[in-house]
N, CA, C and O of each residue as an XYZ file, in Angstrom:
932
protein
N     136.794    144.635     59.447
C     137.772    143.621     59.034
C     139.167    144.198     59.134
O     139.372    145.259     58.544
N     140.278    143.555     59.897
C     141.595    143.689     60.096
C     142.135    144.068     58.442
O     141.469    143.701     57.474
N     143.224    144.724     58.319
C     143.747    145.218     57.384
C     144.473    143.056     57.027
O     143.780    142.284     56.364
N     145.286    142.796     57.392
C     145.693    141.418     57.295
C     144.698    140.547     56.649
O     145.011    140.082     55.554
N     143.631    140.271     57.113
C     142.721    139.712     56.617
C     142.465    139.899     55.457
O     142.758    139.037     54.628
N     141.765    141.240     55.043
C     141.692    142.012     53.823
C     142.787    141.643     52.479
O     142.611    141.411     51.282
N     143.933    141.724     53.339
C     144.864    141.521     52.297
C     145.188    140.438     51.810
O     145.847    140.422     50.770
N     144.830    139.351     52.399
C     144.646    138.021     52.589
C     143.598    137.674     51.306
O     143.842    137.052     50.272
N     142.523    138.214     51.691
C     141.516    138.142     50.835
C     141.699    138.479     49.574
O     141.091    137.934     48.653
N     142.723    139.593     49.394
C     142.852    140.115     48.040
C     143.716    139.721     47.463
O     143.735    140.083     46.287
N     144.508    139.087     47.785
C     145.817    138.137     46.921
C     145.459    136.981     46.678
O     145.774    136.395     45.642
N     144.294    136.169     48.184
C     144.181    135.277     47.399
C     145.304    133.891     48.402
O     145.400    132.665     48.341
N     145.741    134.627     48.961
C     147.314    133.819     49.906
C     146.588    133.545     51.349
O     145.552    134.016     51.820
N     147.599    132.531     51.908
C     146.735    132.020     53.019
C     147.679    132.862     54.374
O     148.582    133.543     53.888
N     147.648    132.901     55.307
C     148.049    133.884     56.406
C     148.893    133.693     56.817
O     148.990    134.330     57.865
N     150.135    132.816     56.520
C     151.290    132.563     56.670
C     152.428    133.719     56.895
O     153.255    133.773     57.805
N     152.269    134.460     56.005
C     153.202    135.579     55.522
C     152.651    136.778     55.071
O     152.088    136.707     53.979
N     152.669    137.938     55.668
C     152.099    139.062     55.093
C     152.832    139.675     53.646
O     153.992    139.289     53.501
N     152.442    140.337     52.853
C     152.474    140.379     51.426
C     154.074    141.198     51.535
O     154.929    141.115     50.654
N     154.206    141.893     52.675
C     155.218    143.111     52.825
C     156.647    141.724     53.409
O     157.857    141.878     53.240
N     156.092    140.712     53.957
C     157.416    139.919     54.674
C     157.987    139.251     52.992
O     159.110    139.299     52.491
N     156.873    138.734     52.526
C     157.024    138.024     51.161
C     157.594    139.035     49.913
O     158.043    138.450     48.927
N     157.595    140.162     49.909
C     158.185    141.193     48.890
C     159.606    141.345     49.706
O     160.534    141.218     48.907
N     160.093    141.593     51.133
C     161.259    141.449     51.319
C     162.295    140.163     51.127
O     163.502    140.209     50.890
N     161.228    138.711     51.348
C     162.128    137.708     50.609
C     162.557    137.786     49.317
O     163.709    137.517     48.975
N     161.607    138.174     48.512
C     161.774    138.214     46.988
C     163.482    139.054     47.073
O     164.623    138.683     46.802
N     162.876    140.319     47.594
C     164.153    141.534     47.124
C     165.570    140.644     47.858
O     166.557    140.525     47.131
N     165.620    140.110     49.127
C     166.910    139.494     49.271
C     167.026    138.493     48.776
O     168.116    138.006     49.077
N     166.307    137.719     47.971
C     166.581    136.389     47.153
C     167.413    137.614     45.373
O     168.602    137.554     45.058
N     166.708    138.211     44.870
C     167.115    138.467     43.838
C     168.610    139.739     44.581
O     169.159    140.335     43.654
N     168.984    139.978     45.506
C     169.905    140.785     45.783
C     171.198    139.422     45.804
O     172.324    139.413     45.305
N     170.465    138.372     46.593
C     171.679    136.734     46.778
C     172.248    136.554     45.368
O     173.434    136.420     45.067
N     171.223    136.576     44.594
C     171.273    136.268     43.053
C     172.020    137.244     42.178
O     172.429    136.812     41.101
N     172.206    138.244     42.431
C     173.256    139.349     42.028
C     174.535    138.826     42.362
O     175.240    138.147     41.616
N     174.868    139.276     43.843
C     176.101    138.459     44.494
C     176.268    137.190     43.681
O     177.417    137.291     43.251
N     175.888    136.337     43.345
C     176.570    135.172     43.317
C     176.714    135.413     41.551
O     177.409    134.571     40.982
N     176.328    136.099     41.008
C     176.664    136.558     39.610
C     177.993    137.223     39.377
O     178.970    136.784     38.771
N     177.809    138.483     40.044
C     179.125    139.118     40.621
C     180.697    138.214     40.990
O     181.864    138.526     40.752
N     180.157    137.122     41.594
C     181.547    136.472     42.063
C     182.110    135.581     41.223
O     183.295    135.254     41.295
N     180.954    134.955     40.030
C     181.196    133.838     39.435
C     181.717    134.756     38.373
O     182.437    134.044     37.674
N     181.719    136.154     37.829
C     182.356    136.171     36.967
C     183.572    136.778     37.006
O     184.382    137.010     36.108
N     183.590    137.069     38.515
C     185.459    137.692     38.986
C     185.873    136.307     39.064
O     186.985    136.038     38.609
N     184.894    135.022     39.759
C     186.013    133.909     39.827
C     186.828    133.224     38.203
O     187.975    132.864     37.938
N     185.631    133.298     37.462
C     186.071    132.979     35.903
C     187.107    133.647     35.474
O     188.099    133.161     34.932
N     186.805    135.303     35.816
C     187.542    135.841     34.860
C     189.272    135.230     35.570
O     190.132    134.643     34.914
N     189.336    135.540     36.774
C     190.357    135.089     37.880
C     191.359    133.897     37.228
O     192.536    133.758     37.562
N     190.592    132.984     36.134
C     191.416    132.177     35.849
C     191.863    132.157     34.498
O     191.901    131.205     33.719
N     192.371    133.960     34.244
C     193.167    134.197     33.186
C     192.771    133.596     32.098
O     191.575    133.321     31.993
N     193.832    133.209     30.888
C     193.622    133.187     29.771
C     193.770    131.551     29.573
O     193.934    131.251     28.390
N     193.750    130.597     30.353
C     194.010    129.562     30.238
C     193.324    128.302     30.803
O     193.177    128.386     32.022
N     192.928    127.315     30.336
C     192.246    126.548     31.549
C     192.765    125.642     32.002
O     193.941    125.978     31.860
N     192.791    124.308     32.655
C     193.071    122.859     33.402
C     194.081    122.796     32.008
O     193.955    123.247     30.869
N     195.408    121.803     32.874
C     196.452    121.826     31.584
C     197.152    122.535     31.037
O     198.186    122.011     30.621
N     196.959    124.030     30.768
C     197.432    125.044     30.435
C     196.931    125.501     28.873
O     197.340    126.413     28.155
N     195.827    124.435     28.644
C     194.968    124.652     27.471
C     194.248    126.161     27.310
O     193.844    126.707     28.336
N     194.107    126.757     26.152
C     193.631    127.761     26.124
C     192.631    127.957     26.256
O     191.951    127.488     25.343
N     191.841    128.696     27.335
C     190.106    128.548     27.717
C     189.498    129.479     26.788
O     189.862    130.650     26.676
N     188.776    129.062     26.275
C     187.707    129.327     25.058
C     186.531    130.458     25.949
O     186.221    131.573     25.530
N     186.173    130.019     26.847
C     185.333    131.117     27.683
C     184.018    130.361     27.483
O     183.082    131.074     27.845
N     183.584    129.061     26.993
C     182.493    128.416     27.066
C     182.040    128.367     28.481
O     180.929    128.865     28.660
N     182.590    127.925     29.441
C     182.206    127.635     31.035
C     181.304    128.706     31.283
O     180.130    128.632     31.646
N     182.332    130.199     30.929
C     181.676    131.559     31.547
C     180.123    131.664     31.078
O     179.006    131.828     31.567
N     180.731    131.475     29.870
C     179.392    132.483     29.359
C     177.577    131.028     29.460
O     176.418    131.354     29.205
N     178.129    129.400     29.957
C     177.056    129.176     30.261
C     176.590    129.012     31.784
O     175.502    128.544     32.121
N     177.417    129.395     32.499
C     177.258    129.862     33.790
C     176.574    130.951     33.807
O     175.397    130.984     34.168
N     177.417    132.238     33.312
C     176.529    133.601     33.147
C     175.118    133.416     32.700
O     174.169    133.972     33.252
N     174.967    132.222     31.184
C     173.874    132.511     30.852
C     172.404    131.569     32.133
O     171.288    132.080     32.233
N     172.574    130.964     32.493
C     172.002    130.464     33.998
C     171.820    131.512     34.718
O     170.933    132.284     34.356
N     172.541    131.799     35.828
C     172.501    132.758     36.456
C     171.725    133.984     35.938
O     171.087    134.600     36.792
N     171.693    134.318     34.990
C     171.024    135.537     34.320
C     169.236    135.001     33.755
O     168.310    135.812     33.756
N     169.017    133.144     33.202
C     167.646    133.321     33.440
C     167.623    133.447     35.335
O     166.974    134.367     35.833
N     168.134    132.771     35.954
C     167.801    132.834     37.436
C     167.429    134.308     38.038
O     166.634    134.310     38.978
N     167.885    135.440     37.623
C     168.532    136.640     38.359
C     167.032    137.397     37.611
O     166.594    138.386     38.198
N     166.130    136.807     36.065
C     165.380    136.977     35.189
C     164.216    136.623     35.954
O     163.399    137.532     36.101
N     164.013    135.770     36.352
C     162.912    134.656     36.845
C     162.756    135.567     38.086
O     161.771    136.304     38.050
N     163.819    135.680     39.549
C     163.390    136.337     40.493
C     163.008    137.678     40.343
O     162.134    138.068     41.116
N     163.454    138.464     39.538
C     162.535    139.792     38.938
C     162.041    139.569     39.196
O     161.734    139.735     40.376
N     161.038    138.567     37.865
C     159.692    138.942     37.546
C     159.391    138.592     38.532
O     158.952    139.590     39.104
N     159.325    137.715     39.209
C     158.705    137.643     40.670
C     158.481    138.570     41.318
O     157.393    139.085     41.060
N     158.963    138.966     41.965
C     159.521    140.323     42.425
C     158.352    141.174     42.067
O     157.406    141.282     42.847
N     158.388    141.954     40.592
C     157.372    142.439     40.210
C     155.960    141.938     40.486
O     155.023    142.663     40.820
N     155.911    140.685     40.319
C     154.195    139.952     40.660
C     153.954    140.551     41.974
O     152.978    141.299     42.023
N     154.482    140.425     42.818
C     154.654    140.677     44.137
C     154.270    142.286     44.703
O     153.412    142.681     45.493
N     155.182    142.902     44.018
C     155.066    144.206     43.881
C     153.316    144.936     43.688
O     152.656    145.797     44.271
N     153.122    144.022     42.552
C     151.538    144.804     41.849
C     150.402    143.760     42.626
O     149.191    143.967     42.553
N     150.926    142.755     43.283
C     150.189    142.343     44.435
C     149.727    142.691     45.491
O     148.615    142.605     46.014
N     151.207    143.322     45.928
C     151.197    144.413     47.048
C     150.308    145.543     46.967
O     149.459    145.689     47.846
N     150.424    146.531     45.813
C     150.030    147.341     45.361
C     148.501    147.092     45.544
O     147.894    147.728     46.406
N     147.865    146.187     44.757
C     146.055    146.155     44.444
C     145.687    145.861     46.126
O     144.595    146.194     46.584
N     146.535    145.330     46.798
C     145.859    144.967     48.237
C     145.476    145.841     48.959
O     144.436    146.010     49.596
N     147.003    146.791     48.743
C     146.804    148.223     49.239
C     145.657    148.713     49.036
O     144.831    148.923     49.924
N     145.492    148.957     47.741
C     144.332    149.838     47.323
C     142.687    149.490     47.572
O     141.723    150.255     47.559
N     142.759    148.011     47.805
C     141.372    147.105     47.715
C     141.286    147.842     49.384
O     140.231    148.370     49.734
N     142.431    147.805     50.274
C     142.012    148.326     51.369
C     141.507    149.480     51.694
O     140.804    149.665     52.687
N     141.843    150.360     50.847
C     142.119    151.964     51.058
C     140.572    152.295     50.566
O     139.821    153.047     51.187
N     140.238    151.622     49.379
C     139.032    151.508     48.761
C     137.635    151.179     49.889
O     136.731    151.882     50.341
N     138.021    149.763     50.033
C     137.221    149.627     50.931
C     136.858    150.240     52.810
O     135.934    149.862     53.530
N     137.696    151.015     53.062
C     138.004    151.603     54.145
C     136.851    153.389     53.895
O     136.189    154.037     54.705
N     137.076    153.547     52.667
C     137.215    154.878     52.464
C     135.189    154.923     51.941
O     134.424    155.805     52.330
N     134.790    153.766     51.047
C     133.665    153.895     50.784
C     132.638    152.462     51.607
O     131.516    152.033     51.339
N     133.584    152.088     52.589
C     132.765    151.220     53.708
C     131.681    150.456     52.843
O     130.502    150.157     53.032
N     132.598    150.267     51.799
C     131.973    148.743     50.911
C     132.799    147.410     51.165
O     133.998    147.480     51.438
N     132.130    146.186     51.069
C     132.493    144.533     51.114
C     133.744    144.659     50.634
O     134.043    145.317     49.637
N     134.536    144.003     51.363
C     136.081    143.545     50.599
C     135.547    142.758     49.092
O     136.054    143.307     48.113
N     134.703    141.685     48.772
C     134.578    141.053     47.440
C     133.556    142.208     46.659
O     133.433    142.127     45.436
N     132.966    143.084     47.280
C     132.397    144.132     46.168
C     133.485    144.767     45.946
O     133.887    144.627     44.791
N     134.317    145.617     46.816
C     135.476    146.464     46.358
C     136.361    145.846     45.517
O     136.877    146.673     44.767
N     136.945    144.156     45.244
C     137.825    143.614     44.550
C     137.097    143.621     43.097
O     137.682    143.829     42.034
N     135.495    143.312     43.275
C     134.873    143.308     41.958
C     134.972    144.387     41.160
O     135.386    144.216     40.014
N     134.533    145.991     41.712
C     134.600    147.312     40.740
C     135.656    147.073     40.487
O     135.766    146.571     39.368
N     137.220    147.285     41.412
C     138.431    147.213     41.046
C     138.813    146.651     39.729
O     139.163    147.205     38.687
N     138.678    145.581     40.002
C     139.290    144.644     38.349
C     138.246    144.785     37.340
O     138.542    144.622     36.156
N     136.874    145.114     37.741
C     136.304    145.472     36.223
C     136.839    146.414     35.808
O     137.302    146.428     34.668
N     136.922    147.581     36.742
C     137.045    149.096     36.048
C     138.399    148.613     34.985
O     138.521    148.875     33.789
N     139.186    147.951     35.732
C     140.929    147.480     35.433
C     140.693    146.748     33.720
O     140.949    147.229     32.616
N     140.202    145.638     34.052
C     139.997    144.983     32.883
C     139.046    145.933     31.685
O     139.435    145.633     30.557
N     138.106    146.808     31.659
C     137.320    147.697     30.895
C     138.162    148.902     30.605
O     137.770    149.727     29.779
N     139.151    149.029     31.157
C     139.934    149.950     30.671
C     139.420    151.703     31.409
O     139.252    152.750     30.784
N     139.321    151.518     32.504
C     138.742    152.706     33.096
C     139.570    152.789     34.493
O     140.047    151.749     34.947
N     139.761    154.170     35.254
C     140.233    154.251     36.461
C     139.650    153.797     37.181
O     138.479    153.647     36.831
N     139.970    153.349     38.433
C     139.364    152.144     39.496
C     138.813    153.402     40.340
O     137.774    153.127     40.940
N     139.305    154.807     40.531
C     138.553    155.610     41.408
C     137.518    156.350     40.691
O     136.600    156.912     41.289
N     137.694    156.367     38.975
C     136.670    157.073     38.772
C     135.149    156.258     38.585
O     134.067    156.830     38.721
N     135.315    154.795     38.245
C     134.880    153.552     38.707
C     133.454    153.735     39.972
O     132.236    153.908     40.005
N     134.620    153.555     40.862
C     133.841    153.847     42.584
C     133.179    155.478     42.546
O     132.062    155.170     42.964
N     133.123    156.471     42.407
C     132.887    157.500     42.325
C     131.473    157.135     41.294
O     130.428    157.282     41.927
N     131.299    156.765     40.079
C     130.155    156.640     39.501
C     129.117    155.792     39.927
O     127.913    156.044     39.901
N     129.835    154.469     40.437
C     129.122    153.611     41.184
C     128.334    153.811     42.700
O     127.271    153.291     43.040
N     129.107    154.629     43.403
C     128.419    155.847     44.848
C     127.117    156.318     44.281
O     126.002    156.158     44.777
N     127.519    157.095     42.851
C     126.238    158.469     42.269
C     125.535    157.563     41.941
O     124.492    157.661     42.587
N     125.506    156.612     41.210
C     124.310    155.738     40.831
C     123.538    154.732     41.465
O     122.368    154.481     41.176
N     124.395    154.005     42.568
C     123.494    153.178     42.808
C     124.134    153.020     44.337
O     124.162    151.896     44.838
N     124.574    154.005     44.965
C     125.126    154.012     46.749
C     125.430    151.938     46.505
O     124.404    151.269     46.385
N     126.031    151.612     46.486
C     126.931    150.436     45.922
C     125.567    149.568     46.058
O     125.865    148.479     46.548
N     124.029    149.675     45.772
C     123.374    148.749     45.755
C     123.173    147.957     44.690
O     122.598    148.554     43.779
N     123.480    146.637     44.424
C     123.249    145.971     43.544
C     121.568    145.856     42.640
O     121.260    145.753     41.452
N     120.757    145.941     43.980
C     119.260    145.553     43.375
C     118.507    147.365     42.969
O     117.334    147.471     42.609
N     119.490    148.668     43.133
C     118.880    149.674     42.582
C     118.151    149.701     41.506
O     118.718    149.153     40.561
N     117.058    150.145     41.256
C     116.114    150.716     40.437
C     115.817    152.042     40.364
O     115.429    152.546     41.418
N     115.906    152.854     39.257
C     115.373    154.100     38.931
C     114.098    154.136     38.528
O     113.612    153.005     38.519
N     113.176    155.190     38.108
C     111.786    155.455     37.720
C     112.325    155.428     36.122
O     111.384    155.826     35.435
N     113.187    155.189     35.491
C     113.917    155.482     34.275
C     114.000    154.405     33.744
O     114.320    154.333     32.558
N     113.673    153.046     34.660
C     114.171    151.432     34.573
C     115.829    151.621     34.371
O     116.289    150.810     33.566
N     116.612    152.360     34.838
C     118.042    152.268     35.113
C     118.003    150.954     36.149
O     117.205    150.732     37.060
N     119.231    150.103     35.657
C     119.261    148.900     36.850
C     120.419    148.612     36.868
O     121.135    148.513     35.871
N     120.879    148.376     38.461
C     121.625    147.491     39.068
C     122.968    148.915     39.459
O     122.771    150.113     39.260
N     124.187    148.331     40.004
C     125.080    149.065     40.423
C     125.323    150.166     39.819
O     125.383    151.262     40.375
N     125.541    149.872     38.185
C     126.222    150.806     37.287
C     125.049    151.674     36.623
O     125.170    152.405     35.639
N     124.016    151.464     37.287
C     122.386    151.584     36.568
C     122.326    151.536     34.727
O     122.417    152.416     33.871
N     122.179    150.436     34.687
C     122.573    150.766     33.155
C     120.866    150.284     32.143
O     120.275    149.608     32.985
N     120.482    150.305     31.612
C     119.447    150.575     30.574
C     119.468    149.212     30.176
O     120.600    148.752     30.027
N     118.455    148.394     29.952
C     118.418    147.378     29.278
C     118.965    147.611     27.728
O     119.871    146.922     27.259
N     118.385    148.533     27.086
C     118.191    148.363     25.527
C     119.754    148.589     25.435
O     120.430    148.004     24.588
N     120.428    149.700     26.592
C     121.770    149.824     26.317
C     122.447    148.402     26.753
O     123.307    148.258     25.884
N     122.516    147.470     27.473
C     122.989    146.183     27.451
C     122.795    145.493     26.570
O     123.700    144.715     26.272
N     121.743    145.483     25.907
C     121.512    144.575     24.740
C     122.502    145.084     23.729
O     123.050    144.245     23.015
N     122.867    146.648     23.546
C     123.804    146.618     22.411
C     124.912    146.237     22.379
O     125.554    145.921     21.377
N     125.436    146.222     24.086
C     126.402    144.768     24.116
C     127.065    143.767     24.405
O     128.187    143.262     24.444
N     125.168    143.541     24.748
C     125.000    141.627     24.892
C     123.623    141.606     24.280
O     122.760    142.204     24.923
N     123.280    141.056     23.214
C     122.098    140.778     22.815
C     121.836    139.900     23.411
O     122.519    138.936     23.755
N     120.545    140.222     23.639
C     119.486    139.200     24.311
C     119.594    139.031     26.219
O     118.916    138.531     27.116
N     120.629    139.642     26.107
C     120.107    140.038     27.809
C     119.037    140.220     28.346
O     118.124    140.955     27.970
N     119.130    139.111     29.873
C     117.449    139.310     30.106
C     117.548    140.176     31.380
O     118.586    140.197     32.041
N     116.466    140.880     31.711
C     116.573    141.936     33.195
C     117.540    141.168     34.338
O     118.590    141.545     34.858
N     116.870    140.112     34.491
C     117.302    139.258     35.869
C     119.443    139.134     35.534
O     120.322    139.271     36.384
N     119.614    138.833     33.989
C     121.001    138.850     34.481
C     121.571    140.161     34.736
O     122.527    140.400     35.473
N     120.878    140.999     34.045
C     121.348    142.533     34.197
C     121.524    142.535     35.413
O     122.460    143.330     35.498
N     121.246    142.143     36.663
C     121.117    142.695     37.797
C     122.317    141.723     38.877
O     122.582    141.628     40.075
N     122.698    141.234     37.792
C     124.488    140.260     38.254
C     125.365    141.387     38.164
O     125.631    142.154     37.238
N     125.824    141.285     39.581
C     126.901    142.827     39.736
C     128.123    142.565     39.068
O     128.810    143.579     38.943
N     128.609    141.538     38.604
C     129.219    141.634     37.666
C     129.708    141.442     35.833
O     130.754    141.329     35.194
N     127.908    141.507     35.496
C     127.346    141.891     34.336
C     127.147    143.046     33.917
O     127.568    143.601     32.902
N     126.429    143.435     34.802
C     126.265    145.330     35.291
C     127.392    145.843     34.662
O     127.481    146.276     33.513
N     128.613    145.717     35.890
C     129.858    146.678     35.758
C     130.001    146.751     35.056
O     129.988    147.893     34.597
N     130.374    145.332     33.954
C     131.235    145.212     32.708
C     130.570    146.052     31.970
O     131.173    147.045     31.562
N     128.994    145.833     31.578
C     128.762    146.515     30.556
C     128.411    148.226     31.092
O     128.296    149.085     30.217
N     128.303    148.497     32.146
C     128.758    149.421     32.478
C     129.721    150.770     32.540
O     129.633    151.991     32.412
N     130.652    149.789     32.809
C     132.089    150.778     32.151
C     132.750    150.443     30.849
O     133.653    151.115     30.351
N     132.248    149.380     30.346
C     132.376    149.691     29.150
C     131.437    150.378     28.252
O     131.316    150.179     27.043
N     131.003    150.932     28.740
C     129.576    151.617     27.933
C     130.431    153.091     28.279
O     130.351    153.953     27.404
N     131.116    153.364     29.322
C     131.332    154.747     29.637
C     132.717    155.098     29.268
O     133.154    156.249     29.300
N     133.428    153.988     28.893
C     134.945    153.714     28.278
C     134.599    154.077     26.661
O     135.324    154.916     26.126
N     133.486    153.454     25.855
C     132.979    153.954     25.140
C     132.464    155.367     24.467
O     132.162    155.693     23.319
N     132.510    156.025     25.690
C     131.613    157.686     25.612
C     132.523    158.694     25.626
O     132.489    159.820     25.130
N     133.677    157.889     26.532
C     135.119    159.029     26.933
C     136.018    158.789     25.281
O     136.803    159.676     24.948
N     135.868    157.865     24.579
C     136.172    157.525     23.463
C     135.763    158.560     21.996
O     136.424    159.212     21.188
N     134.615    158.329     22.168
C     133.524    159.028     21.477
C     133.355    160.619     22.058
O     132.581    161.408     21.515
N     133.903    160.858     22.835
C     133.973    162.517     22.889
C     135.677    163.104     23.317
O     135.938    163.955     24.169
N     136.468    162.506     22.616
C     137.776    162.614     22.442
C     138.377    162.756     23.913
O     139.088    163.743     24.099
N     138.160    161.840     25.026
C     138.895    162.216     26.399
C     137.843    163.253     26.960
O     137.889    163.541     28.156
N     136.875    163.833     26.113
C     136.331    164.626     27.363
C     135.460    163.857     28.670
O     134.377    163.321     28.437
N     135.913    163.865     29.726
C     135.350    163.127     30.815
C     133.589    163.877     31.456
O     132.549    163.365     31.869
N     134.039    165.214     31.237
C     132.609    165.678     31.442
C     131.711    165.231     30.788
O     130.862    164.531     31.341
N     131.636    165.558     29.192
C     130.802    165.339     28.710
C     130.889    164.023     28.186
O     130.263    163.903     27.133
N     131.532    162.875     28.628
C     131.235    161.596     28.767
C     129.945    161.222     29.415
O     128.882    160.700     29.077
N     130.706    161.903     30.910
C     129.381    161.302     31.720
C     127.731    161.927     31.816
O     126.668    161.514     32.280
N     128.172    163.085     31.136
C     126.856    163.652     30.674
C     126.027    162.633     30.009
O     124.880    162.306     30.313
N     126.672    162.235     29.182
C     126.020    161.172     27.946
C     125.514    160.266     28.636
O     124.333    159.919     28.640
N     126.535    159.770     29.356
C     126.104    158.423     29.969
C     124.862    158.737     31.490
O     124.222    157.877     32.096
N     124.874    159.941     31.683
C     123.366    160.095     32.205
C     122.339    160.213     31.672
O     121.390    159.454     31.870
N     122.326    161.396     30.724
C     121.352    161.780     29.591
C     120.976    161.297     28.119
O     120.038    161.458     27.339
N     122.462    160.470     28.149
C     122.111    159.771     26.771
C     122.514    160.440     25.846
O     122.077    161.590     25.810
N     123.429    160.036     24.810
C     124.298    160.882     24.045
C     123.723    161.947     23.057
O     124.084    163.048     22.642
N     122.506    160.989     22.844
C     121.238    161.851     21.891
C     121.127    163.021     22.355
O     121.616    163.926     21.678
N     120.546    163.314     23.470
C     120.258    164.459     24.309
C     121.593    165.378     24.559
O     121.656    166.554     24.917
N     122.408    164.651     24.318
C     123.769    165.661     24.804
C     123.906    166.377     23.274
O     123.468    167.510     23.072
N     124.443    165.723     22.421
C     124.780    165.945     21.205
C     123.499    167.056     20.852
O     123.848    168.180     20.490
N     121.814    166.713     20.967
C     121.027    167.623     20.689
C     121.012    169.311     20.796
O     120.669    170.205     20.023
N     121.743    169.256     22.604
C     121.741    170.467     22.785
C     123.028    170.973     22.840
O     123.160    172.029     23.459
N     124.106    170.421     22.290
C     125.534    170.356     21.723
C     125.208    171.420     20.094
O     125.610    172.566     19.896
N     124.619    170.806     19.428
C     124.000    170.913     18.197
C     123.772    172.746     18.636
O     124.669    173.538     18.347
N     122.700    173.142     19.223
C     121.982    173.928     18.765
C     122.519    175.204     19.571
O     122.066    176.322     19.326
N     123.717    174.944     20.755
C     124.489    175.996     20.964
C     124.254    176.032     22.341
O     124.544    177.126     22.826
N     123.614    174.795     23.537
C     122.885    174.783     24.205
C     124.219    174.000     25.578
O     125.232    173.395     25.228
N     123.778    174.275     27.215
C     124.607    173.805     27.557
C     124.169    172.365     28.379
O     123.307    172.376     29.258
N     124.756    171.366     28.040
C     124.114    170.351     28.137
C     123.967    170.090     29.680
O     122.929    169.526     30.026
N     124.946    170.457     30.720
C     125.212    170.443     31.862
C     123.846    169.951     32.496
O     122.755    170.109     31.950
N     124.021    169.412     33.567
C     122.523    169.436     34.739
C     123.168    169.223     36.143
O     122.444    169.516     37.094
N     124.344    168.786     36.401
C     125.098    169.007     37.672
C     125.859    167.291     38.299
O     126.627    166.894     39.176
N     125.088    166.779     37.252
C     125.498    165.231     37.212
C     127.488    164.826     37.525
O     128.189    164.293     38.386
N     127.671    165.647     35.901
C     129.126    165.017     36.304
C     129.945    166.015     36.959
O     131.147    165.756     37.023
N     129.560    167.047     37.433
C     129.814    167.788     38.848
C     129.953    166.584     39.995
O     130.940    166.469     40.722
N     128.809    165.724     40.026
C     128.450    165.166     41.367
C     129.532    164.188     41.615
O     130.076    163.954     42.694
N     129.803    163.568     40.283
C     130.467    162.294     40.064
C     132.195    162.478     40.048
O     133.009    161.613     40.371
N     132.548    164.175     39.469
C     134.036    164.230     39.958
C     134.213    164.911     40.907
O     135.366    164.960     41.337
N     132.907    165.872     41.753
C     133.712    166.293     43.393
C     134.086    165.292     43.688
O     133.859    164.158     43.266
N     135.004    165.876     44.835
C     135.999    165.206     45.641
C     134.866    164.720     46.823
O     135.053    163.513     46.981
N     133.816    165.165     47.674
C     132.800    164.497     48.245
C     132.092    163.583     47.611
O     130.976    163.247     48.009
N     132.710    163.037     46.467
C     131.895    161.771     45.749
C     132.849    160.925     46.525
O     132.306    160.155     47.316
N     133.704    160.908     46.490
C     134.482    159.652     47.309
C     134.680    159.998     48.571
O     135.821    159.687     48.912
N     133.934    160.618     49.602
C     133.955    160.367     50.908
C     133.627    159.436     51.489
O     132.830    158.910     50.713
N     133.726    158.354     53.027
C     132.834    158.016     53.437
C     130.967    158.607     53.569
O     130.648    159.786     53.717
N     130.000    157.454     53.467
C     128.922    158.024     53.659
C     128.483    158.036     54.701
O     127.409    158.600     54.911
């Protein structure tokens, strides 16, 4: 798939305008919008201390001109910015999908879960490679299931009553997925290793041999932060 396309796909916009032509309108619309701020208040000020008549100008005109111009100059920002972090996720949905030769709508899906769960979008893809090579219908001998391989009994703690078959909705999975592992990095103060320890072995088992002076390691979250976790496969 063409990079254009892709990006197309990920904003969401129809092919009119590439995201990079549409961020340069923005920036010369809010640069027009400066200028004409700039002039209106040399032209105001320009008319001294006095207005029509030789009446004394109060400065009402200015300051509701200024205040216009300034939501206007407010409004194209934020635009601007939308645009910007538009630009930005397209980029990345590409770079993503280029790099782990996954679906443009699977790569947009990890993306905004990891985003919305409160987790990095690469460390995200990197767990999702180790566990389930981006297959949705994976199964372990462990009954681990689906992308994020996650445990029934551990979904049920949070979604009760989850049944297998939805578990295996790739974007049921994720959520409770990384939030299960947003959870662990929580619960072991930022440590990322022994997060994902947990979240292989199960915190029980970590904490057990935590406990008794033991090293919990098995090579897991080795696998999951080399830098050959995010290669092409």
């Amino acid at each position: 798939m063409t990079a254009p396309t892709l990006a197309n796909q990920a904003t969401g916009r129809g092919p009119r305008l590439t995201a990079t032509q549409v961020l340069m309108l923005r920036g010369l619309a809010l640069f027009v919008a400066c200028l004409l701020l700039v002039s209106t208040v040399r032209a105001l000020a320009a008319r001294g201390g006095t207005g029509e008549g030789g009446a004394t100008y109060t400065g009402t005109a200015m300051v509701k001109e200024l205040t216009n111009l300034r939501s206007s100059l407010d409004r194209t920002s934020g635009e601007l910015e939308l645009m910007q972090l538009e630009l930005q996720r397209a980029r990345a949905l590409l770079d993503l999908s280029s790099r782990y030769q996954v679906p443009s709508d699977l790569v947009a899906l990890i993306y905004d879960t990891a985003l919305r769960e409160g987790l990095d979008p690469d460390l995200a893809f990197r767990l999702v490679k180790v566990e389930s090579y981006f297959n949705p219908r994976a199964t372990s001998s462990a009954q681990a299931i689906g992308l994020a391989q996650v445990q029934l009994r551990t979904a049920r703690f949070y979604q009760p009553g989850i049944t297998l078959k939805r578990l295996y909705d790739p974007a049921t999975n994720l959520t409770i997925g990384f939030r299960y592992l947003h959870d662990l990095i929580d619960t072991y103060q930022g440590d990322l290793r022994l997060a994902l320890l947990a979240y292989n072995r199960g915190p029980a088992k970590v904490n057990q041999l935590l406990g008794v002076g033991q090293e919990p390691g098995n090579g897991y979250a080795s696998s999951v932060l080399s830098p050959t976790a995010s290669r092409r496969r």
